[in-house]
VOBA-1610 file (N, C-alpha, C; in pm, whole numbers, padded with zeros to 5 digits, always signed):
BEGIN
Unk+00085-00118+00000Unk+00000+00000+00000Unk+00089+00124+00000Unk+00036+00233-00089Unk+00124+00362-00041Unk+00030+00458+00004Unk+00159+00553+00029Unk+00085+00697+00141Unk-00015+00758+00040Unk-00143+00737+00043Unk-00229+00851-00005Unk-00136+01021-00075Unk-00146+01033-00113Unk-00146+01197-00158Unk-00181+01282-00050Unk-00156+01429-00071Unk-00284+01501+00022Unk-00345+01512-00009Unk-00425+01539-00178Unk-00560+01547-00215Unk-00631+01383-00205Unk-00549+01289-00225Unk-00629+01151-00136Unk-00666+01162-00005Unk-00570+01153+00065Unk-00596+01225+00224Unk-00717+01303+00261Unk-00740+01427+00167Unk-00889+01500+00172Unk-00965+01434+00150Unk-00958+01371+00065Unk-01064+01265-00011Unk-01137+01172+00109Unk-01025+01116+00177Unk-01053+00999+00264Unk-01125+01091+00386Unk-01081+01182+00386Unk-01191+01224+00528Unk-01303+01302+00497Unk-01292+01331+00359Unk-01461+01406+00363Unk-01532+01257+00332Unk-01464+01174+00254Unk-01567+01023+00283Unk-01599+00970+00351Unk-01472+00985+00462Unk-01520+00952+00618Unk-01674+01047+00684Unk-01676+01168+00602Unk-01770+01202+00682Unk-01926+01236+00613Unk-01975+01177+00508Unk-02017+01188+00422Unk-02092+01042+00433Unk-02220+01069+00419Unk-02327+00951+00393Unk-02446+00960+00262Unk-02516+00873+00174Unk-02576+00922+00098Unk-02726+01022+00181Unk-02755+01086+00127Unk-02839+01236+00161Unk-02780+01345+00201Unk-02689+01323+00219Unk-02595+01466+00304Unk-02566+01575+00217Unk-02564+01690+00266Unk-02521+01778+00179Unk-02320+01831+00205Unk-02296+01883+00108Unk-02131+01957+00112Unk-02136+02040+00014Unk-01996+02127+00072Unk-01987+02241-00026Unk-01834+02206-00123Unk-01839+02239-00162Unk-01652+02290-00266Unk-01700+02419-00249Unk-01588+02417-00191Unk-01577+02615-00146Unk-01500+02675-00254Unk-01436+02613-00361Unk-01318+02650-00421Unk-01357+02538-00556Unk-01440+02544-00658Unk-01518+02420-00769Unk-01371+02432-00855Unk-01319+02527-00869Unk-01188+02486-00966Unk-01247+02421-01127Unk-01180+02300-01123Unk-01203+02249-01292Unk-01325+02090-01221Unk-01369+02147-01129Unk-01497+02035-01073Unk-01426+01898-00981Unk-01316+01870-00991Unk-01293+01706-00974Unk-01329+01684-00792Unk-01321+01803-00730Unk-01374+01776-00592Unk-01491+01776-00551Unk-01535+01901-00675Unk-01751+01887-00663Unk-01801+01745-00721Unk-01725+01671-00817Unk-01774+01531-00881Unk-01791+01458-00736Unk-01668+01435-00727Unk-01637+01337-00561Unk-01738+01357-00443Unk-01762+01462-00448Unk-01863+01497-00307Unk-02003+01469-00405Unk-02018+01522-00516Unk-02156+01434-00525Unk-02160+01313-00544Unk-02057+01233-00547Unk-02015+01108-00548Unk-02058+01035-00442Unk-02003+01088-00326Unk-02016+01052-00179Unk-02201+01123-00139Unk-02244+01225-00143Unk-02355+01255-00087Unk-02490+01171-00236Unk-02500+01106-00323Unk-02512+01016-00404Unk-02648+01110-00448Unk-02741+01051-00493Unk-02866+01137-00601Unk-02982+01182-00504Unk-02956+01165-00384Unk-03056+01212-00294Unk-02993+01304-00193Unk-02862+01370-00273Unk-02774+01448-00135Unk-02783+01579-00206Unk-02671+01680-00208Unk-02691+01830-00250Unk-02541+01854-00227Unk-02454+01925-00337Unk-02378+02013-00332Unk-02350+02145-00325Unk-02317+02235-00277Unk-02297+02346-00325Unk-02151+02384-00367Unk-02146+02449-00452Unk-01986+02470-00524Unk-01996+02623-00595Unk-01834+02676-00537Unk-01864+02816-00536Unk-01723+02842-00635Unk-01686+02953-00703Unk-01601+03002-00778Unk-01619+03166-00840Unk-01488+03198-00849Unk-01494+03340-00881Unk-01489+03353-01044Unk-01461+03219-01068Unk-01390+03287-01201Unk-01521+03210-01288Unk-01573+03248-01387Unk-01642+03169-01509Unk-01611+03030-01581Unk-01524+03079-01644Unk-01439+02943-01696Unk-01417+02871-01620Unk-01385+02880-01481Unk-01409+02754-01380Unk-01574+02679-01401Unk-01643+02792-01356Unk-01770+02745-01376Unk-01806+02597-01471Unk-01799+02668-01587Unk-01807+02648-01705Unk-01781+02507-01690Unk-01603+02487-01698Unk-01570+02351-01682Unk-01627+02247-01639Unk-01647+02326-01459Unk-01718+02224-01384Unk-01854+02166-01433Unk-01897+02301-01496Unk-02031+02226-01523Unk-02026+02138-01642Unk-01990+02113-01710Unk-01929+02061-01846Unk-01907+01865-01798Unk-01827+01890-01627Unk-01772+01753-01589Unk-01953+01739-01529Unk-01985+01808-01445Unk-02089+01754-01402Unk-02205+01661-01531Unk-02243+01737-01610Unk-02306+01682-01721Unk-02255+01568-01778Unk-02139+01533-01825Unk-02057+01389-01836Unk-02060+01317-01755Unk-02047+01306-01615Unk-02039+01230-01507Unk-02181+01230-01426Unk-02282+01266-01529Unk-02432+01286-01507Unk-02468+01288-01320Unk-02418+01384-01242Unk-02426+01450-01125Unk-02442+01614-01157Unk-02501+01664-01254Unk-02580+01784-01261Unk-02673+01787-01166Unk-02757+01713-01173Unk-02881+01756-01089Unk-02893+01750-00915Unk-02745+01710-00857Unk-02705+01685-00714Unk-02630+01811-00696Unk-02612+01896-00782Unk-02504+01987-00785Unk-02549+02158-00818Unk-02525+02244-00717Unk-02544+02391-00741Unk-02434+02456-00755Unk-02429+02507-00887Unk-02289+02605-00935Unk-02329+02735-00862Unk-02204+02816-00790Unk-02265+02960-00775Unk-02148+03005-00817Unk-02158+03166-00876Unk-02048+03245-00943Unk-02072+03332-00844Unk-01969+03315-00767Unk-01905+03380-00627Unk-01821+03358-00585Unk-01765+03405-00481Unk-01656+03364-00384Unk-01686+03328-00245Unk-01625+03199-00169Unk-01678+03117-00079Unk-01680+03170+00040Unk-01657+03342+00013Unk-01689+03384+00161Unk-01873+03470+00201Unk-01936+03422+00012Unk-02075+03396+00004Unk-02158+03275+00066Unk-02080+03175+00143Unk-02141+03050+00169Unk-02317+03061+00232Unk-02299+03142+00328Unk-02397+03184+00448Unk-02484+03268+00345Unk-02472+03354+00256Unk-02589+03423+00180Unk-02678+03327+00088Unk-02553+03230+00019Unk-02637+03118-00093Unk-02630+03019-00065Unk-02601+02997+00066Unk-02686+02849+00081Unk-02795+02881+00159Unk-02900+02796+00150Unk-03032+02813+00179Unk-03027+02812+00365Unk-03130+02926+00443Unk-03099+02904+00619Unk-03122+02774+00606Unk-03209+02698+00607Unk-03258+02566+00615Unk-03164+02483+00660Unk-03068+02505+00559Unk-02956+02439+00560Unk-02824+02418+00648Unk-02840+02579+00745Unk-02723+02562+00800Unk-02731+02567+00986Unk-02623+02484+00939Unk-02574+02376+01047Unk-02639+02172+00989Unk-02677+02200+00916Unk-02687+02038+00836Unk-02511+02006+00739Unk-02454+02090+00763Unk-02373+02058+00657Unk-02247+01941+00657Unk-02270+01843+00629Unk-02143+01729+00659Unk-02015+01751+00627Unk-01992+01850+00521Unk-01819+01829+00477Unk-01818+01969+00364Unk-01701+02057+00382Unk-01672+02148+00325Unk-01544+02159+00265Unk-01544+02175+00131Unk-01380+02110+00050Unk-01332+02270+00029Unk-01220+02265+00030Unk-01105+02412+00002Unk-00984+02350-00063Unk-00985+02360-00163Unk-00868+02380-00263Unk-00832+02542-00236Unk-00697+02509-00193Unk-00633+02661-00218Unk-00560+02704-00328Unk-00525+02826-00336Unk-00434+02881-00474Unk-00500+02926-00622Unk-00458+02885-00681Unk-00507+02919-00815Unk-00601+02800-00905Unk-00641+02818-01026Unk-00710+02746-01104Unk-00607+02693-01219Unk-00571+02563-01206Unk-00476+02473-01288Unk-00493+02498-01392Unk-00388+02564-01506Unk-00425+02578-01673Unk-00485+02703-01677Unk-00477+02813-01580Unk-00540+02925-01618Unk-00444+03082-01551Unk-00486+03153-01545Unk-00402+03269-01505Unk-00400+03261-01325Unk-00240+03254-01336Unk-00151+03229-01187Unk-00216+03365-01114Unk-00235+03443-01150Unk-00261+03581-01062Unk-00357+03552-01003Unk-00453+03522-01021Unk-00614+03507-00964Unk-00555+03391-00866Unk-00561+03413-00742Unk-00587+03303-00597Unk-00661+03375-00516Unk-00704+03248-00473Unk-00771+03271-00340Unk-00659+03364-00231Unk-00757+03446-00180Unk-00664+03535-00088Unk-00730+03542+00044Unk-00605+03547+00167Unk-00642+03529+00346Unk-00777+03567+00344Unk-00803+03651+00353Unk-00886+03781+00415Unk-01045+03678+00351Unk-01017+03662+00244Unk-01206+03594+00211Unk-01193+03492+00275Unk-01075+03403+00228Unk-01037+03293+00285Unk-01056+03232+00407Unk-01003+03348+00496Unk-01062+03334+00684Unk-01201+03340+00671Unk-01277+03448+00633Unk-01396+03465+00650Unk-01519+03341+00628Unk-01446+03264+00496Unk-01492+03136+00425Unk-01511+03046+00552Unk-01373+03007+00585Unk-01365+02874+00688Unk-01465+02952+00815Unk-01440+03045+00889Unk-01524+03101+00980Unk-01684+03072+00921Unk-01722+03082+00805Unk-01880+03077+00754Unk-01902+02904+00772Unk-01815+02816+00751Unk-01814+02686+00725Unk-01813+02637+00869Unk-01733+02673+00943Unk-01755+02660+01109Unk-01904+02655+01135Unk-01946+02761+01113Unk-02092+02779+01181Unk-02184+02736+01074Unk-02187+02669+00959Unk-02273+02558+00880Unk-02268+02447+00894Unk-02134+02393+00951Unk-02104+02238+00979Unk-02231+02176+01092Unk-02251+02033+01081Unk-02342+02008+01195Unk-02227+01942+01252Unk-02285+01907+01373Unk-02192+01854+01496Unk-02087+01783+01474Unk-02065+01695+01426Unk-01972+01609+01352Unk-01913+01610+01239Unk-01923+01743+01198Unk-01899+01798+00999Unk-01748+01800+01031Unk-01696+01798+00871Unk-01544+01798+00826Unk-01560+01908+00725Unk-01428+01957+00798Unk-01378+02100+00672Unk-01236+01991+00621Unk-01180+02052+00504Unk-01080+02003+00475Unk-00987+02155+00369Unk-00913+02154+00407Unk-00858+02299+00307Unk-00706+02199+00275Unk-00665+02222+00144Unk-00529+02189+00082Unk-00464+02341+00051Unk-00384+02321+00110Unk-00298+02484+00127Unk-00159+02478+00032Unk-00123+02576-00060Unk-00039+02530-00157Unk+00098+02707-00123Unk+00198+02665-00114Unk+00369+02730-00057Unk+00390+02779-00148Unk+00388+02680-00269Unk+00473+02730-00377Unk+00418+02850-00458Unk+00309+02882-00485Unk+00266+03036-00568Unk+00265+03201-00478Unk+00281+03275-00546Unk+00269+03413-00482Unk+00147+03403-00448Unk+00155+03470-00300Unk+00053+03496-00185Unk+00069+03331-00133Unk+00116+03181-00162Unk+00038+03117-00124Unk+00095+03102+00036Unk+00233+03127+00035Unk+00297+03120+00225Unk+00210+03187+00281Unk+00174+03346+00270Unk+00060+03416+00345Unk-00067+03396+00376Unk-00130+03312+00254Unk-00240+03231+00325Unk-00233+03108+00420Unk-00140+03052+00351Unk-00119+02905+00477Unk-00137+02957+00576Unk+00020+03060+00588Unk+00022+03080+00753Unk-00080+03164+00830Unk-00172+03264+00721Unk-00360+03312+00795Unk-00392+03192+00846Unk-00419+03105+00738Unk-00514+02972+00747Unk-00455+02931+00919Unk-00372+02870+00934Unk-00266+02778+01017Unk-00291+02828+01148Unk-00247+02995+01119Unk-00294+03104+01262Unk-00384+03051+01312Unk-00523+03085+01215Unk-00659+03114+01233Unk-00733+02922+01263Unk-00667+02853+01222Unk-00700+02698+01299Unk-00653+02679+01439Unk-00492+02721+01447Unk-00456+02709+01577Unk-00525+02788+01643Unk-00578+02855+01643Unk-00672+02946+01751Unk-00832+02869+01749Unk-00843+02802+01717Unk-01001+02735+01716Unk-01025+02617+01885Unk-01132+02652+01936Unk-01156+02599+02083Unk-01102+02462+02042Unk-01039+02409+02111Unk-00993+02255+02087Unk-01131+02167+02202Unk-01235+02272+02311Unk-01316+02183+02302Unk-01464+02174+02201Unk-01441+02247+02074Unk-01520+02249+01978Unk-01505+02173+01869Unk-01367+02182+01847Unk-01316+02155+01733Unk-01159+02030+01759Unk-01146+01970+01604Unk-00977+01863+01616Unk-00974+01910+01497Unk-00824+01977+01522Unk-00784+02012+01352Unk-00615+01934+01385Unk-00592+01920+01238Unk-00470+01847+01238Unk-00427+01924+01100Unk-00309+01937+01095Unk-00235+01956+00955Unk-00102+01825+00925Unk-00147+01795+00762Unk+00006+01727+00720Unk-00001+01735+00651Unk+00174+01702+00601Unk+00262+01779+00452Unk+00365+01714+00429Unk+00379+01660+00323Unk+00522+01554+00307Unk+00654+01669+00405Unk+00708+01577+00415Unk+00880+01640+00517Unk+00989+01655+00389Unk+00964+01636+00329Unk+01091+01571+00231Unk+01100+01633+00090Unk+00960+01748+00074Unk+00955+01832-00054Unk+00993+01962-00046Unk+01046+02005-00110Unk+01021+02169-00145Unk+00878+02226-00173Unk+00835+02298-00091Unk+00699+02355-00090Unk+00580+02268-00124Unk+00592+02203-00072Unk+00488+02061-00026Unk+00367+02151-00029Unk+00260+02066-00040Unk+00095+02106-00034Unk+00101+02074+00139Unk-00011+02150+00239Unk-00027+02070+00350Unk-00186+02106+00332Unk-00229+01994+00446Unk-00392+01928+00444Unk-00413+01970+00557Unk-00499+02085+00595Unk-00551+02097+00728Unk-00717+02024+00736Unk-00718+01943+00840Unk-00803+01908+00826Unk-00896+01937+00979Unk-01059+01984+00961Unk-01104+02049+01096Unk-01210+01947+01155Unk-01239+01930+01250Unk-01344+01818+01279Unk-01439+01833+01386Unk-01528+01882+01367Unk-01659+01891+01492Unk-01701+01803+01554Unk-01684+01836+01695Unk-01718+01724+01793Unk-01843+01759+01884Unk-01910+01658+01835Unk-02034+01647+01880Unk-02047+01596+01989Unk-01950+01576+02059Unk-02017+01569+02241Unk-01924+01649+02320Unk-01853+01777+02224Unk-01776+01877+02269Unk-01635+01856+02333
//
């Protein structure tokens, strides 16, 4: 057997926390492959929400959704994920099982456009208070692009400061790379 990846690693714990009906977000839809997976896991009776700034992300994603016929489990919004709390429905929050964050930029497209701290905090803070008791955040935090050290270390700050009797967050990152991806991963505990 080998070591998972870190985007396996994410994988394995939003599956861990993920049952069919459940809803999740992709805070960050990119070129879709994390909104597929979560409607994968929450199956034809669950709900996604998936958020992006840019169009052509959109676009893509919706393009995979229609091929991998999980359109209709799936809500595109053209925004940024520190909209979570306006477009997802009240109904909804605090039901939420698992919230995906790809950090950095959009693969194959213009390096300038990343996600930046400041929405970024605000995002995970909105996802805190949508999670239900036992929900998983998962953010992949990326070193190597401009701005991306300054968000890690917001991100990293802004986890290490989270009630440890609310919350279990853990971070890991290969030891052995030059500007390794790391996986913070957050976990609500439901008997506090």
């Amino acid at each position: 057997m080998s070591i998972p990846s870190i985007l396996q690693q994410a994988h394995l714990i939003l599956a861990g926390a993920l049952a069919p009906g459940d809803v999740a977000v992709d805070a960050t839809v990119g070129n879709g492959h994390d909104t597929v997976f979560l409607a994968d896991c929450v199956g034809p009776d669950g709900r996604v929400f998936g958020f992006d700034v840019q169009e052509q992300a959109l676009a893509q994603a919706a393009n995979r959704m229609e091929e991998s016929l999980r359109a209709d489990r799936v809500t595109l919004i053209h925004g940024g994920h520190e909209q979570m709390d306006r477009e997802i429905p009240s109904s909804l929050h605090g039901e939420i099982g698992a919230v995906a964050f790809n950090l950095g930029y959009l693969p194959g497209s213009d390096h300038t456009i990343t996600t930046q701290p400041a929405t970024t905090l605000e995002a995970l803070e909105q996802a805190c208070d949508l999670l239900r008791d036992d929900g998983v955040i998962t953010a992949v935090l990326y070193t190597g692009h401009e701005g991306g050290r300054a968000e890690t270390k917001a991100v990293r700050e802004w986890a290490h400061a989270l009630p440890a009797e609310a919350y279990r967050v853990t971070v890991t990152r290969p030891l052995n790379q030059a500007d390794p991806p790391h996986l913070l991963a957050i976990e609500g505990r439901a008997n506090g």
